[in-house]
NUMI-547241 format. One record per atom (N, C-alpha, C): x, y, z. Coordinates in steps of 0.05 Angstrom, whole numbers, plus 5000, padded with zeros to 4 digits. Example, Ala and Ser with C-alpha at 12.3 -4.5 7.8 and 13.67 -1.06 7.14 Angstrom:
2
526448865156/524649105156/526449345156/525749555142/527349795143/525850015157/
//
This chain:
199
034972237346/035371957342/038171907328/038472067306/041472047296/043672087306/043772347335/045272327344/046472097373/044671917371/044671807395/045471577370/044471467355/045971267338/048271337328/049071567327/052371647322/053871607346/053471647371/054571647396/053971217403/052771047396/052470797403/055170697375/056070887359/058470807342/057670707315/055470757307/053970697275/055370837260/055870827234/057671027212/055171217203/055771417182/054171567181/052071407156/053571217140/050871057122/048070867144/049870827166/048670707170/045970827198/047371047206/044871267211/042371297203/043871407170/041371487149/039471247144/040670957137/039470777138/037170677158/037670787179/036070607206/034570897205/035271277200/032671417211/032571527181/031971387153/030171507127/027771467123/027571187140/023571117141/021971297159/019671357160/018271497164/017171357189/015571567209/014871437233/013071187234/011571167208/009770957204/010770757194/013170677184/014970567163/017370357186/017770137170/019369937186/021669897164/024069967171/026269867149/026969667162/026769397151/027969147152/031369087145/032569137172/035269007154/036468817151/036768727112/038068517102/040768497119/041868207112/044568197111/046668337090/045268337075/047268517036/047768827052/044968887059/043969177072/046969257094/047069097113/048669037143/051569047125/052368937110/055068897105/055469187085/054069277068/053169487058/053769747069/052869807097/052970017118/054769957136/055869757138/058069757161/056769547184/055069407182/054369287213/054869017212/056169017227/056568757235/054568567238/053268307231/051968077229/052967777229/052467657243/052267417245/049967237242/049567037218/047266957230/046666617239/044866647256/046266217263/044466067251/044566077222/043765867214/047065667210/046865437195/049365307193/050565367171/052365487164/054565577152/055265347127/055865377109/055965167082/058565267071/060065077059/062465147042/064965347063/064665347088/066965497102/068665327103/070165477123/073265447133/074265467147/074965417170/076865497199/079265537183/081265737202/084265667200/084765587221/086965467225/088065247245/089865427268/090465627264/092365887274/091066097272/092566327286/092066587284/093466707264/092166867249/092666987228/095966977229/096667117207/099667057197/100367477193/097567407182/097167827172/095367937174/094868097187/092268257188/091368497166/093668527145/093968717127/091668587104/089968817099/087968747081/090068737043/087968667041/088668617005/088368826985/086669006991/085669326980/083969196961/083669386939/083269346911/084969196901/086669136893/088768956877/086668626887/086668636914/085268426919/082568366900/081068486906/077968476893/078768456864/080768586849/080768576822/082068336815/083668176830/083467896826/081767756825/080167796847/078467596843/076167586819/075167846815/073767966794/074367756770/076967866772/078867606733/079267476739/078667376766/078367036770/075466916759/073167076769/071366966768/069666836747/070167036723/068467026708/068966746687/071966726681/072666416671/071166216684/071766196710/071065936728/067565896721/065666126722/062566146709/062666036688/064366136672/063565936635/064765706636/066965686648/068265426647/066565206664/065465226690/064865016703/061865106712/060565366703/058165406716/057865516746/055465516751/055565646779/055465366800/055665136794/055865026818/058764916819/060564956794/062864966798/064565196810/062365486816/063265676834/063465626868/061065416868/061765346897/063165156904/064364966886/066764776889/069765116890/069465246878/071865416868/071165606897/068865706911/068965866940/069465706957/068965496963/070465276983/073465206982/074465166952/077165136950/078565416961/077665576953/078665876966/079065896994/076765847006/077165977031/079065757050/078865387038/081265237052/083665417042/083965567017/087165577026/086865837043/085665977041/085566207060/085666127080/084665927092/085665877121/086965747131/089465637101/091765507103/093865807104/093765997095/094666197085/095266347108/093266337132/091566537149/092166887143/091566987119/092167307122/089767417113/088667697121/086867737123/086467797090/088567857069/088267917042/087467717029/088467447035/086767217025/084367107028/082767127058/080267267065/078967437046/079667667041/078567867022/079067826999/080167616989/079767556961/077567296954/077267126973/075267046973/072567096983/072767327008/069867396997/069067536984/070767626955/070067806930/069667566913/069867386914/070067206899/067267026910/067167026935/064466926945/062167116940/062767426942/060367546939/059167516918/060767606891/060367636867/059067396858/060167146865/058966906854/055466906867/054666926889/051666966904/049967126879/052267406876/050767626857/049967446829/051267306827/051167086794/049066866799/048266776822/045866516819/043566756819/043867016848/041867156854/041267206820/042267396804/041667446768/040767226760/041967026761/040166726743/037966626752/036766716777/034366676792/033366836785/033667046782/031167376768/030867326740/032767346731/033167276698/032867136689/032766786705/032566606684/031066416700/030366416717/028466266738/030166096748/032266036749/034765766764/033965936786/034365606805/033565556825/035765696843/035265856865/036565936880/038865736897/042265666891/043265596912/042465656936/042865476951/042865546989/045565646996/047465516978/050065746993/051065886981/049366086963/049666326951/047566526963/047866656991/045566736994/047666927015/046267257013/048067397028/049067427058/047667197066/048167127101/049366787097/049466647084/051466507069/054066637076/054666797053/056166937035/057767047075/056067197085/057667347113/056967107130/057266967138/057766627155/060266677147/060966587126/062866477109/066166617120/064966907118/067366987129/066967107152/065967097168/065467187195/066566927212/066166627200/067266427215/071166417202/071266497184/073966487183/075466647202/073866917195/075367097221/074967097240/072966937250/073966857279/075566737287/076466467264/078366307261/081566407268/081166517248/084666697251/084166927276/081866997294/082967147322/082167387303/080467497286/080667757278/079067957301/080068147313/078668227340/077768587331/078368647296/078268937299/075368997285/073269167288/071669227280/070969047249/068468977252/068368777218/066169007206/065269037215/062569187200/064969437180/065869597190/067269787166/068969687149/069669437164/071569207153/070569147120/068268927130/066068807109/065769007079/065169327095/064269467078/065369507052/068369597065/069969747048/070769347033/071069187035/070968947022/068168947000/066669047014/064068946992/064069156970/064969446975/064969616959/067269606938/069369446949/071869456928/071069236907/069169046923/069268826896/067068956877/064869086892/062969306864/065169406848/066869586857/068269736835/069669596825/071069396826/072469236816/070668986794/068769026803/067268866778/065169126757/065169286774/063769476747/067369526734/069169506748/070669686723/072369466701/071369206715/071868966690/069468926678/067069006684/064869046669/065769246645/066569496650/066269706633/068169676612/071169486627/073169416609/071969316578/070168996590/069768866573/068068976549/067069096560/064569236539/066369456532/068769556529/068869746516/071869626494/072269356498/073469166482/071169036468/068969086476/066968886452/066368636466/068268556485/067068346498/065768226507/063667976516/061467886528/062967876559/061167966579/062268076604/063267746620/061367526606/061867286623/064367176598/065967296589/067667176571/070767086594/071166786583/073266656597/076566796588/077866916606/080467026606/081967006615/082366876642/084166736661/083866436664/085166416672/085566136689/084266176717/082965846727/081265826742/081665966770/079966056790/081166236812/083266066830/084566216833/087166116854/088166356871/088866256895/089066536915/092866556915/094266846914/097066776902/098266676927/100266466926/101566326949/103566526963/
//
């Protein structure tokens, strides 16, 4: 089975993923899951807080890490300062200029900035019983930018794309996590100015 899902072009997380359940066993895959392993998803419900760009991209050059760690010290001001529904006034402002912008690094800074914020209602829904946004939700969250890049003509593989995006904004927020706490800091403490994508 593995080798025939390596030959249909699955990565190797995403192999293990689809043959670790057992013959009797159904692994359900999330959207978090999909973007997680590399697979590409779309889903059609209607998309909230997006963005077309009006053109074809300008750059196809991703943002790396430097990207995600912007957005990371973007985020956490805009949470104390305006709350989480002032995060989805602040992911909507993002992704218009991103698709005023059209480059794919401004894309990837908003959806580090979109993910992370989902991750912040998803915690205040476990933790504190607030009510789950609808457009903080991780097929939300991949709408969001799956319709942008269609927008700008993005035509190269998204699933390894997504990944290596979803994984840079983890490390990029555990390692402003680990910053703050090893300054003494409260992790939701305001330090920047509100998110803005650089012009």
């Amino acid at each position: 089975m593995g080798v025939y899902l390596d030959r249909l072009g699955l990565s190797l997380d995403a192999v293990r993923y689809i043959t670790t359940p057992g013959p009797d066993e159904i692994q359900w895959l999330s959207v978090r899951d999909a973007l997680r392993i590399g697979i590409s998803v779309y889903n059609i419900e209607n998309t909230m807080l997006g963005s077309t760009a009006t053109g074809l991209a300008k750059s196809f050059a991703s943002g790396g890490y430097a990207s995600a760690q912007r957005a990371v010290k973007n985020l956490y001001p805009q949470m104390r300062s305006k709350g989480i529904i002032g995060l989805a006034d602040a992911v909507q402002a993002c992704y218009a200029r991103a698709a005023e912008l059209r480059t794919l690094a401004s894309v990837q800074y908003c959806f580090t900035f979109d993910l992370l914020s989902s991750d912040l209602s998803d915690w205040g829904a476990r933790t504190y019983n607030f009510p789950v946004r609808p457009y903080f939700t991780a097929s939300q969250v991949n709408n969001r930018v799956q319709q942008i890049l269609d927008s700008l003509g993005y035509t190269g593989d998204r699933g390894p794309l997504l990944t290596e995006w979803h994984n840079l904004a983890l490390i990029a927020n555990l390692e402003s996590a680990a910053k703050d706490k090893e300054q003494g800091q409260e992790i939701l403490t305001p330090t920047q100015p509100a998110a803005t994508l650089p012009r």
